[in-house]
C-alpha positions in Angstrom: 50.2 -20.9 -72.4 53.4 -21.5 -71.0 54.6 -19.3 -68.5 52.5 -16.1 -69.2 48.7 -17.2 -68.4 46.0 -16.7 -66.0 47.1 -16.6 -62.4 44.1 -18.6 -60.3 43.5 -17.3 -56.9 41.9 -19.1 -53.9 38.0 -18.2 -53.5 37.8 -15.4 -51.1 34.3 -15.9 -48.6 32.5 -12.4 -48.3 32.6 -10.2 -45.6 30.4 -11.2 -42.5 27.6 -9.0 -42.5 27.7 -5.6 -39.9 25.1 -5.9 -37.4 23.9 -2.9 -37.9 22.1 -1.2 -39.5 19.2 -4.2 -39.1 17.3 -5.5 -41.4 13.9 -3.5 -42.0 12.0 -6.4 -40.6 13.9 -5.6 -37.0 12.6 -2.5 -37.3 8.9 -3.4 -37.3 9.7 -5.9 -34.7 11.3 -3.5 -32.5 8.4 -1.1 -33.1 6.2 -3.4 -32.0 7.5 -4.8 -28.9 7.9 -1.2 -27.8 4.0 -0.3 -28.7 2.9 -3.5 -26.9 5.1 -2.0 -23.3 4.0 1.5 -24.1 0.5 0.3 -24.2 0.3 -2.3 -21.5 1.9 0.3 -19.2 -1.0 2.6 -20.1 -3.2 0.1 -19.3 -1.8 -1.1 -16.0 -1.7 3.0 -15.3 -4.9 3.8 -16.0 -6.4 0.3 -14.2 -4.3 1.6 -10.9 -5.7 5.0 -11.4 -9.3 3.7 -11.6 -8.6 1.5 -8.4 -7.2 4.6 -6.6 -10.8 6.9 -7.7 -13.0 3.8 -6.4 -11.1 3.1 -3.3 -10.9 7.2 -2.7 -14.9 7.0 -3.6 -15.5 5.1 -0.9 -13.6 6.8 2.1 -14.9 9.9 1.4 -18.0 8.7 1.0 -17.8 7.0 4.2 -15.5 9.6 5.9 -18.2 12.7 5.1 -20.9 11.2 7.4 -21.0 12.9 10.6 -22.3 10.2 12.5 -21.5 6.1 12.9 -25.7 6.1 12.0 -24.8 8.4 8.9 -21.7 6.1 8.5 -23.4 2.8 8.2 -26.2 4.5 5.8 -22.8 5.5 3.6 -22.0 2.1 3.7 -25.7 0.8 2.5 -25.6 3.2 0.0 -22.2 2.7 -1.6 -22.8 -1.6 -1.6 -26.6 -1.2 -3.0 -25.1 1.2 -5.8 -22.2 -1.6 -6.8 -24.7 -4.5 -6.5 -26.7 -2.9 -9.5 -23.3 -3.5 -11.7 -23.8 -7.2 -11.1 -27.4 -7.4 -10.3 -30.3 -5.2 -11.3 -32.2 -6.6 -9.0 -30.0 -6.7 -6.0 -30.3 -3.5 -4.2 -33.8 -4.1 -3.9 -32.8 -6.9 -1.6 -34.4 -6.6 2.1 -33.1 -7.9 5.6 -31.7 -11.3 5.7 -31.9 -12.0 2.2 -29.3 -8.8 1.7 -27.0 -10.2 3.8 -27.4 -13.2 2.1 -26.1 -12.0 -0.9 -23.6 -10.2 0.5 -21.6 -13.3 1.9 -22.8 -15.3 -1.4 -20.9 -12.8 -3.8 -17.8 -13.5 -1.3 -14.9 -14.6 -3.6 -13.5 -18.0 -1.6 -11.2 -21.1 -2.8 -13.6 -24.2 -4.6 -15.1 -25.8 -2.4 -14.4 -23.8 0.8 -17.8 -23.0 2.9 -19.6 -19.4 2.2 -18.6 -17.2 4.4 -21.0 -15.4 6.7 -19.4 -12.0 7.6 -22.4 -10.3 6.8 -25.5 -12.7 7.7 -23.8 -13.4 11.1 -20.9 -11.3 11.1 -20.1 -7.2 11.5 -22.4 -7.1 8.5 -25.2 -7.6 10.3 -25.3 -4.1 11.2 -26.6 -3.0 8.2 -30.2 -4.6 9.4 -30.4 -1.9 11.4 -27.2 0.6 11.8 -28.5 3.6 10.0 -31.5 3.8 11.9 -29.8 3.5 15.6 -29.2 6.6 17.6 -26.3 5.5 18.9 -23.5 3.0 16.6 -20.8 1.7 18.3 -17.8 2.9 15.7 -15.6 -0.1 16.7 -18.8 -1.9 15.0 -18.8 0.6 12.2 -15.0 0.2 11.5 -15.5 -3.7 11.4 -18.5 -2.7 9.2 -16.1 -0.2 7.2 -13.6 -2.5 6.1 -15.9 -5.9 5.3 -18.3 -3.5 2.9 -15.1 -2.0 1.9 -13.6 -5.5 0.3 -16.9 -6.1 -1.1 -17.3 -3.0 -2.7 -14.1 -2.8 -4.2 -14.4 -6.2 -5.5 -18.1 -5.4 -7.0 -16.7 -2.2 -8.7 -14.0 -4.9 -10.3 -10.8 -2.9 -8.3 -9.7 -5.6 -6.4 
């Protein structure tokens, strides 16, 4: 085969692979990652939404009583009704031993003393508030926003 055989060429590497279209598997993955946002900002949504109903709850709750007396009844009320979610027994609670497990249901850092906002605090007008003819509101605003924080925390929208 002198002079008229096979002509041997250099080995050619293939073409790189395009980019796209992906591979099906991308697909899935890509489906997936945008379920899990979709869903978690559905959740985060619906979780703010829930928040925004307690917190509104409350106000008008507390905002529909004519009088600070009427007020701080609102307030009983509304932290007797959110005990029962972690207590059955809780609103039954009388007096000091209330307000005693008011403060104890305070979230604080480990080790950090109990705090006492409503044994010796503003709380304490919820011995006898409601039943008063006449409430400071200053007292009842200090009241507001301590029962407020619990409540919220209680109905797990903190």
């Amino acid at each position: 085969m002198a002079g008229g055989g096979l002509v041997l060429r250099d080995i050619h590497a293939a073409a790189a692979p395009s980019w796209w279209p992906p591979a099906p598997g991308w697909w899935v993955l890509a489906g997936v990652a945008i379920a899990a946002i979709v869903l978690l900002a559905w959740w985060r949504a619906r979780a703010r939404r829930r928040r925004v109903a307690i917190v509104r709850l409350f106000d008008h709750q507390v905002e529909a009583a004519p009088t600070p007396p009427q007020q701080v009844a609102a307030i009983s009320e509304l932290l007797r009704r959110a005990a029962r979610r972690r207590d059955a027994a809780a609103d039954t609670l009388q007096g000091e031993a209330w307000l005693l497990h008011l403060d104890a249901a305070t979230k604080r850092p480990r080790k950090a003393p109990m705090r006492t906002d409503f044994s010796q605090g503003p709380g304490r007008l919820l011995l006898d508030g409601g039943f008063r003819r006449d409430v400071d509101p200053a007292e009842v605003d200090a009241l507001r926003a301590l029962a407020r924080e619990r409540f919220l925390q209680w109905m797990d929208a903190t």
